[in-house]
N, C-alpha and C positions, 0 to 999 in steps of 0.2 A: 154543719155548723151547730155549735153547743147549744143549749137554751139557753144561755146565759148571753152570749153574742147574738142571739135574735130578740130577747128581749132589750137590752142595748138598742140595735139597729132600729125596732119600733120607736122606744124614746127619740131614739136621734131623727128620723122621719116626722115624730111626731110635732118635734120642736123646730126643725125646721117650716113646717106647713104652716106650724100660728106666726112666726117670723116672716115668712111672707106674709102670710096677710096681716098683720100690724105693719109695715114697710108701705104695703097699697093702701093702708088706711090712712096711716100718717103721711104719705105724699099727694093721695090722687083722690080724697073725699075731702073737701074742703068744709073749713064751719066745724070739725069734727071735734069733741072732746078731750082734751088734754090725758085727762082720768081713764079716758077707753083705752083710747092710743097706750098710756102707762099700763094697763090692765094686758092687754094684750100682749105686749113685752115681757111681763110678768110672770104671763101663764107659757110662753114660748120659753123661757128660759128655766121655768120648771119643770116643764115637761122635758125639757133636753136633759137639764141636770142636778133636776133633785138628788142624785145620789151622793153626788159632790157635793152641797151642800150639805148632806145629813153629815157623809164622811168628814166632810171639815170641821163641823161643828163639834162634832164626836172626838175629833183630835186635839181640838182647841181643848176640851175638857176635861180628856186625858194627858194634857200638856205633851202632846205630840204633835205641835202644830206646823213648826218650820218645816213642812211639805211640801209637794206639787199642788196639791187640790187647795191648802192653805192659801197660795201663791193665786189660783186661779178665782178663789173667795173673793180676795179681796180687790185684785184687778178688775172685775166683772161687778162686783156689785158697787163697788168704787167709782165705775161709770155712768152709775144709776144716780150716784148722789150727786155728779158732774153733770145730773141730764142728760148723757151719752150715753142712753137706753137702747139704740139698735147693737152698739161698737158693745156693750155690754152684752147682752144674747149673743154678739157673733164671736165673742171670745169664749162663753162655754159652750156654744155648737160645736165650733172646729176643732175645741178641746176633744170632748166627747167623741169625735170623729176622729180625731188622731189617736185616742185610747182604743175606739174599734177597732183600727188597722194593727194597734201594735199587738192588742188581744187578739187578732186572727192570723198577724205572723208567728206570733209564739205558739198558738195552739198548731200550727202545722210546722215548725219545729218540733214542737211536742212527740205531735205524729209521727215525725220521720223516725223518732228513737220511740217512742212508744208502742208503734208496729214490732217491733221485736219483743213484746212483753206478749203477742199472741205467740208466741214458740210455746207459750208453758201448757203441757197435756190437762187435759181432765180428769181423763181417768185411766186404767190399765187393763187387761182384760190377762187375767194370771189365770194358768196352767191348775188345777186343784184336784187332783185324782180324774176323776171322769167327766170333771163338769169345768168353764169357764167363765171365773167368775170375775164382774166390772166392779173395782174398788178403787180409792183415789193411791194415785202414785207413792203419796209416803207411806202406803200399809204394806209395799211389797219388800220383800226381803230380799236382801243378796241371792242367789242360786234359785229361786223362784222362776220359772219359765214364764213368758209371755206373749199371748198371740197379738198380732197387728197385720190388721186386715188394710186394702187398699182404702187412701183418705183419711186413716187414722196418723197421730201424729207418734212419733215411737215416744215413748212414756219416760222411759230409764234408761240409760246405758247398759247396755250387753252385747252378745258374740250368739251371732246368727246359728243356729242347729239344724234348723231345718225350714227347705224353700229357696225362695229365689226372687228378687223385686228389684224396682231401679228408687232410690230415694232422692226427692225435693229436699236439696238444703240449701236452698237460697236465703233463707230466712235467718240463717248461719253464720254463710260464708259468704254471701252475694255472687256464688257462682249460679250461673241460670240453666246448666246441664245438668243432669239427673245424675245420681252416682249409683251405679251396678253392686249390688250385694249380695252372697250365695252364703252355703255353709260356711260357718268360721270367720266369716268378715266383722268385725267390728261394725257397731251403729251406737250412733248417739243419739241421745233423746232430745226432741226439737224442729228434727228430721219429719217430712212428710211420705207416707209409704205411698207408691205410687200405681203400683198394678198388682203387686201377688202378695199370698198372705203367706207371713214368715213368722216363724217360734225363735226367742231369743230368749237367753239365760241371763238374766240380771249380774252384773260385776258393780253395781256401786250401789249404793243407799239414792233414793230420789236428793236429799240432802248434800249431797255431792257429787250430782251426777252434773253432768256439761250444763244441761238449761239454767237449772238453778246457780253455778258460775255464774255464766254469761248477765244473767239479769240482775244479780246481787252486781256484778260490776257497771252495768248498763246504769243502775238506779242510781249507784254513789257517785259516777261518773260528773254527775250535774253539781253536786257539791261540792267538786274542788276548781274552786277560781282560779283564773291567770292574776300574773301582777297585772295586766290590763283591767281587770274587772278589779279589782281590789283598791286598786289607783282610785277608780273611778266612781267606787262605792265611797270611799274616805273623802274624796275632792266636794263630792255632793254635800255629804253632813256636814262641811263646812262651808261652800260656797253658797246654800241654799241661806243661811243667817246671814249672811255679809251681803249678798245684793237687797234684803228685804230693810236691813239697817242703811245702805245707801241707797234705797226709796224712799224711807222715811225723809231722809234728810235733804233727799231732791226734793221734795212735796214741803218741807219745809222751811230749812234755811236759808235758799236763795230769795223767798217774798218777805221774810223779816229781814234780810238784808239789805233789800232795794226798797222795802215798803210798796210793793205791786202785789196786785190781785192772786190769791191762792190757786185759784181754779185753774189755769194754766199749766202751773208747778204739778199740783195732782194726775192732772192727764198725763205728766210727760211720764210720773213715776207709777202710774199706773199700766202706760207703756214697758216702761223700765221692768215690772214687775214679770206681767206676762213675758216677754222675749227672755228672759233671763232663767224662764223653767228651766232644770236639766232633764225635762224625760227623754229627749234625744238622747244624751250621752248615754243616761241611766239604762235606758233599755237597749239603745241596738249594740253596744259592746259586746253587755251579755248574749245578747239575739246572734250576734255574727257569731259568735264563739259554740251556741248549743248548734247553729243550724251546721257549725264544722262539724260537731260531735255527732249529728244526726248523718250529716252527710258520706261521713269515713264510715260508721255503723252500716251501711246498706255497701258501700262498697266489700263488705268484710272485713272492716280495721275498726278494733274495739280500740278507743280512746281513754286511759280511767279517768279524766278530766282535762277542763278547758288550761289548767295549769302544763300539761304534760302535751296540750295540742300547742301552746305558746313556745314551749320548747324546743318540739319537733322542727318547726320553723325555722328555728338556729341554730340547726345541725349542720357542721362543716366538717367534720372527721364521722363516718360509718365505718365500724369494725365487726366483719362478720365470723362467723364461726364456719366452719368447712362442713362437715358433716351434720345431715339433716337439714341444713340451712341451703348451703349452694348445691348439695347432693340431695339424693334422693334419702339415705339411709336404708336405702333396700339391697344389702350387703347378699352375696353371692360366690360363696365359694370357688373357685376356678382351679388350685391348685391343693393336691395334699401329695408333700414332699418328704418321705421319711431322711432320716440322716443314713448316710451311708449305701444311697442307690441315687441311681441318675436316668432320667426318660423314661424309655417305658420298658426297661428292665426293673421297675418297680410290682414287689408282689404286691395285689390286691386287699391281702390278708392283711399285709403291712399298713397300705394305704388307712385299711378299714380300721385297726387299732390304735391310729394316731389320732385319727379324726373322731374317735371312741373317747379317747383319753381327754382330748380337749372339750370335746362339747360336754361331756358329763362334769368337766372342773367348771364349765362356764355356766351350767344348768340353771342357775340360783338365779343369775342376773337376766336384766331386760333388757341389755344394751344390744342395738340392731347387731350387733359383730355375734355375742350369744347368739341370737336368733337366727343368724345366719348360721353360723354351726349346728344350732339343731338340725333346723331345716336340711341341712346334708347330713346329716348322722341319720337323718329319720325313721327312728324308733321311740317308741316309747323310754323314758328316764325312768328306770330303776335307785329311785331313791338310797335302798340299802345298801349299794354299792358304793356308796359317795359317804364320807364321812371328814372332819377335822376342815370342813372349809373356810377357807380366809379372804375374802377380797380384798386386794391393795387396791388402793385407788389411785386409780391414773398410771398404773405399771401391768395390773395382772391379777388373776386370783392362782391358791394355792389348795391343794384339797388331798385327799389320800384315796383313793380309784382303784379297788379291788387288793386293794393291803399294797399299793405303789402310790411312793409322793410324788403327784404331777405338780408343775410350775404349768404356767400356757398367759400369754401375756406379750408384752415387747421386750425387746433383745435388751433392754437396760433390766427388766423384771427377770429375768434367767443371770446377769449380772452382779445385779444384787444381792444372788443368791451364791454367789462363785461360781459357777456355772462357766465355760469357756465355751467359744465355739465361731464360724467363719457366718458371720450374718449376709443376709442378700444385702446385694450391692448393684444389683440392677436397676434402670432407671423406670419399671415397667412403674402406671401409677397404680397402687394398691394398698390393702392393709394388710401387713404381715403376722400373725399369731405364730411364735415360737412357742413350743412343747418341750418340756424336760422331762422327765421320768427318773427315780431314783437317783436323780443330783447327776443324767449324763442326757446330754442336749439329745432331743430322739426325732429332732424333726422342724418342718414351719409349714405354714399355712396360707396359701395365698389367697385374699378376698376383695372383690371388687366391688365399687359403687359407681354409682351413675350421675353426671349431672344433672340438675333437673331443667328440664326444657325449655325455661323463661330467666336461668340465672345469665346466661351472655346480655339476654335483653336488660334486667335489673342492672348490672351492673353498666352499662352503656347510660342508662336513664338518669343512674345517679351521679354520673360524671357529666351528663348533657345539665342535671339538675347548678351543677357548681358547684359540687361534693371536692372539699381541696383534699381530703385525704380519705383515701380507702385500702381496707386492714384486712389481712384473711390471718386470724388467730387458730392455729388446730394443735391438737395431742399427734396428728397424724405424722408419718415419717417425711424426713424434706423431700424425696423424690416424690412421692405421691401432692403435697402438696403444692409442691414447684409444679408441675404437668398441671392443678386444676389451676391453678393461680394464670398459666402461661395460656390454657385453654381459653379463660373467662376475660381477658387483659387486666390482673390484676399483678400489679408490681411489688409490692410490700406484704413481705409474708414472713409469719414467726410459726413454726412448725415443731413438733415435738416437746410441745408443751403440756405440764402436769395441771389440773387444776389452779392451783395457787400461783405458780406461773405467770397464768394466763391473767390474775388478777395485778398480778408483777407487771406483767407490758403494759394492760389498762393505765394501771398508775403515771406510765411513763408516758403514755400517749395523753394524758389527762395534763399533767404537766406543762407538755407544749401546744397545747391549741391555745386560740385568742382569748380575752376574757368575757367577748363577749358570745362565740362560739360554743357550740355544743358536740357532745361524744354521746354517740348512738354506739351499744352494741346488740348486735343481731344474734340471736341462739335460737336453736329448738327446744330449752328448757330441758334437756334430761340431764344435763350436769351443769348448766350456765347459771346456776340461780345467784351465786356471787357474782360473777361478772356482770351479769344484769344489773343488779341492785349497784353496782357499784359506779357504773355508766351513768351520764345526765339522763338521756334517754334509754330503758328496756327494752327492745323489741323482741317477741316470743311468736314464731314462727310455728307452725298448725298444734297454736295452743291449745284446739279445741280437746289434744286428747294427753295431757301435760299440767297436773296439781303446781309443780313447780314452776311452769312459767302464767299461771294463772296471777299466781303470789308474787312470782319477783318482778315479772315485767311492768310497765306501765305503757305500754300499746302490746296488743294482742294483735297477729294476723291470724284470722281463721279460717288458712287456706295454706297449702303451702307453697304458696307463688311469693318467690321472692323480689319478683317485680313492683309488689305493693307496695316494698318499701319506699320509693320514688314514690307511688301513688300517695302515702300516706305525707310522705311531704309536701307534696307541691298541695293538697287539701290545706294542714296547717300553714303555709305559708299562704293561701291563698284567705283562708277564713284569717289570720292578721292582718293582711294588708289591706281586708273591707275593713276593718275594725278599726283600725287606722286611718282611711278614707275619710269616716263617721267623725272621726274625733277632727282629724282637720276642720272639715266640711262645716260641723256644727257649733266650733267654738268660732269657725274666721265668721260666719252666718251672722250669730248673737252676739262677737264684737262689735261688729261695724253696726249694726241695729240698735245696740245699747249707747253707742253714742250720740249716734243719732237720735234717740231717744232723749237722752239728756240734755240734748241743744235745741228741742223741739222740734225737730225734723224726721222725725216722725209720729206714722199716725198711729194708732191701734191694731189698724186690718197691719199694717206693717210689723207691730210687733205678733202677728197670732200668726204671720208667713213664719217671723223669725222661731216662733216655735211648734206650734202644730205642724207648720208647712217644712219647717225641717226635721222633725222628726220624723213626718211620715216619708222622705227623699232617702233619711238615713235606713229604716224598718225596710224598705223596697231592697235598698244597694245589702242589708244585712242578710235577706233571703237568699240571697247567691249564694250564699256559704252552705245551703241548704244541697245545691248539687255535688255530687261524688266524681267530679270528670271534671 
């Protein structure tokens, strides 16, 4: 608990304890002083809420007064001038007491997303000739080595060299198993090293390394409202003048009307006044909305705000991306077929200079199919070999391979170039890379990927969710993605699409959903950044190691389980429908009470249920949103 909430809690113990005893004075010591009995009320209600008065007074003079604390000024000391000295103390106790509660739910909202701002390193401990020296993470430089011993936190993003450990990234991803890392694994900085000490070569600036992501979007996250909070911010600034203008005129106009005693009229609209606070609304909307934001954050689903958690919610069309997304992307050579042999009357030599020719065209690029070819070429890339490179995107690259023009790409990329030749026609599911060589077709490529182990679940989940429509979008050829699509039960599928394409169906699926519905598309961010951006919803799939889907998406999974996506909705649908509880709950609460109020039927402890006691029912039912399940 902050010092700020225990000094609070003292006031509010404190103002309670003279509130009882003025209550025992004023009932059960008879003869007693009118002046003490008033003294004692005095000091209970200062003690509870002096701070509310300084603050009130401080707004009145800053002409900032139409507030909550304004509101509670003047109903509470309104009651002092009514003689209704206890009803007065007990409408800024429970005040005060209801700001405690709502102060100790938001500080553990707080919590739940501000535990992730412990990800960020201290310090580094860099590699420097013969000695290792502890500097803060923005002094190290790209290619700088770095040790990290077990308990330290990794500092920067780099590519393990030497050693062997299991690393804690729950703090990450909200997965709670350890992740195995040896030479050449990738680590991110944020990461907890867990048993051995490993040498890592820095690949980013600390400035762009994952942590510093993750928290720049963690931080902004809070600053982008839903229309629910904005609604609710706008409704305040104006219904907070309008009920204080229809108290005056309760307190008013009805005893110049009738020519009856004022004192009555005052009570009712000093009833009026207190029931009619918004800090209910005011605060649990927001409350349900950060404790969603905090709650998806620990599951592993980075949210960049409560605007984009409100959307999630009415998402009724998800369109995913095949590769990376449903698959693994950990592509796998299986097949090198030259042109003009069959089986295993294929020479070696042959094998070996087809798969020469492509991996050294595809050298440049990151895309997991490269990599997959290196990784079967596996040699070193003699750069001076390679010259005149072109990448087409979305067909192929083009490059010149020991003084011969290779083509290597999809069978429309060898077409486009006149190229003729008899393409697979088999139903096997894979990615095919055809090879031309001096403008005469020399071969193809067969490579496979895997699904990933929770994509039948994910897609199951989001159909159990009431997902009406679900998309599998890929560049990949139609028998490959007919087989994942048939694999996964997904029905609608658009296959052999170019980048721009893919922004073509978007538009078309955008078109026919409902208006109040929403379109999610699901990528891995290595070529999705339009599609994303162009989608109601982004979703960026193990963003953790993807500039591009940092930037374009607006929910980040930092795992690659595609199952989250289900988890990431039923979270925002679940943190709108408390928010939405609240707002029923608290407006039908402080109608019925306001009227009653205005007909004299009710009393004051009645208006400080209808607000303190509803606000703290709403703050309870808004912490739910705090859970990630």
């Amino acid at each position: 608990m902050s010092k700020k909430l225990k000094k609070r809690l003292w006031r509010i113990l404190a103002g309670a304890a003279l509130f009882i005893a003025a209550l025992c004075a004023e009932h059960f010591i008879k003869g007693l002083s009118y002046n003490i009995v008033l003294a004692l009320y005095l000091a209970a209600y200062f003690a509870a809420g002096s701070d509310v008065v300084r603050d009130g007074v401080q707004n009145i003079v800053k002409g900032r007064a139409l507030d909550e604390k304004f509101l509670m000024l003047v109903a509470s000391l309104g009651a002092f001038f009514i003689s209704e000295c206890s009803e007065g103390v007990a409408v800024m106790l429970f005040y005060q007491i209801g700001e405690w509660f709502q102060s100790y739910a938001v500080g553990r909202s707080r919590k739940s997303i501000s535990e992730l701002m412990d990800i960020r390193p201290d310090y580094a401990n860099v590699v420097r000739g013969e000695e290792i020296v502890q500097v803060s993470p923005e002094e190290v430089s790209v290619g700088e080595l770095i040790e990290v011993k077990p308990g330290e936190r990794i500092p920067l993003d780099g590519i393990v060299t030497s050693g062997r450990t299991s690393l804690d990234t729950m703090a990450l991803t909200g997965e709670s198993l350890p992740r195995d890392v040896a030479e050449g694994s990738d680590v991110i900085s944020g990461c907890v090293n867990l048993t051995g000490v490993i040498t890592a070569r820095v690949t980013k600036p600390f400035a762009e390394s994952t942590v510093t992501r993750i928290l720049s979007l963690v931080e902004d996250a809070s600053s982008r409202k839903s229309e629910s909070e904005t609604f609710i911010s706008r409704f305040a600034r104006y219904y907070t003048p309008a009920v204080v203008g229809l108290a005056a005129c309760l307190a008013v106009v009805p005893p110049l009307l009738t020519g009856g005693g004022f004192s009555d009229w005052i009570y009712r609209a000093l009833a009026f006044l207190v029931v009619s606070c918004p800090c209910a609304l005011v605060i649990s909307i927001p409350l349900s909305f950060f404790g969603g934001l905090g709650g998806s954050s620990r599951a592993g689903i980075l949210v960049k705000g409560s605007n984009y958690l409100e959307a999630l919610s009415k998402v009724e069309t998800v369109v995913l991306d095949k590769t990376g997304t449903l698959t693994k992307g950990n592509f796998v050579v299986t097949e090198v077929c030259p042109a003009g042999y069959d089986g295993d009357a294929i020479p070696s030599e042959k094998r070996d200079e087809l798969l020469a020719f492509a991996a050294l065209a595809e050298s440049a690029s990151n895309h997991p199919i490269a990599k997959a070819l290196l990784a079967a070429y596996g040699q070193p890339v003699d750069r001076t070999r390679i010259k005149d490179l072109t990448d087409e995107a979305g067909f192929g690259v083009s490059a010149v391979i020991d003084g011969h023009r290779v083509l290597a790409g999809s069978a429309k990329h060898l077409q486009n170039h006149g190229i003729g030749f008899g393409a697979f026609s088999g139903e096997q599911a894979g990615t095919i890379v055809y090879v031309a060589v001096d403008q005469t077709y020399a071969g193809y490529i067969f490579i496979t990927d895997e699904l990933r182990e929770d994509a039948a679940e994910a897609i199951g989940s989001l159909k159990r969710l009431g997902i009406k429509e679900i998309v599998m979008l890929t560049g990949d050829r139609k028998e490959t993605a007919e087989a994942v699509g048939k694999a996964l039960g997904i029905t609608k599928i658009r296959s052999e699409l170019l980048p721009d394409q893919k922004v073509d169906e978007m538009e078309v699926l955008l078109s026919k959903k409902s208006s109040s519905g929403r379109l999610a598309f699901v990528g891995d961010g290595m070529n999705d950044a339009p599609v994303l951006a162009r989608s109601d919803v982004g979703i960026a799939m193990g963003g953790l190691g993807s500039d591009a889907a940092i930037e374009a998406a607006d929910v980040v999974i930092m795992t690659d389980e595609p199952s989250k996506i289900a988890a990431g909705i039923r979270i925002a649908r679940r943190t709108v429908r408390i928010a939405r509880e609240n707002t029923i709950f608290a407006i039908g609460v402080k109608a019925a009470i306001l009227v009653l109020a205005a007909f004299g039927q009710a009393t004051m402890w009645m208006a400080v249920f209808g607000d303190v006691g509803v606000a703290f029912l709403a703050i309870l039912n808004a912490m739910r949103a705090m859970r990630d399940h």
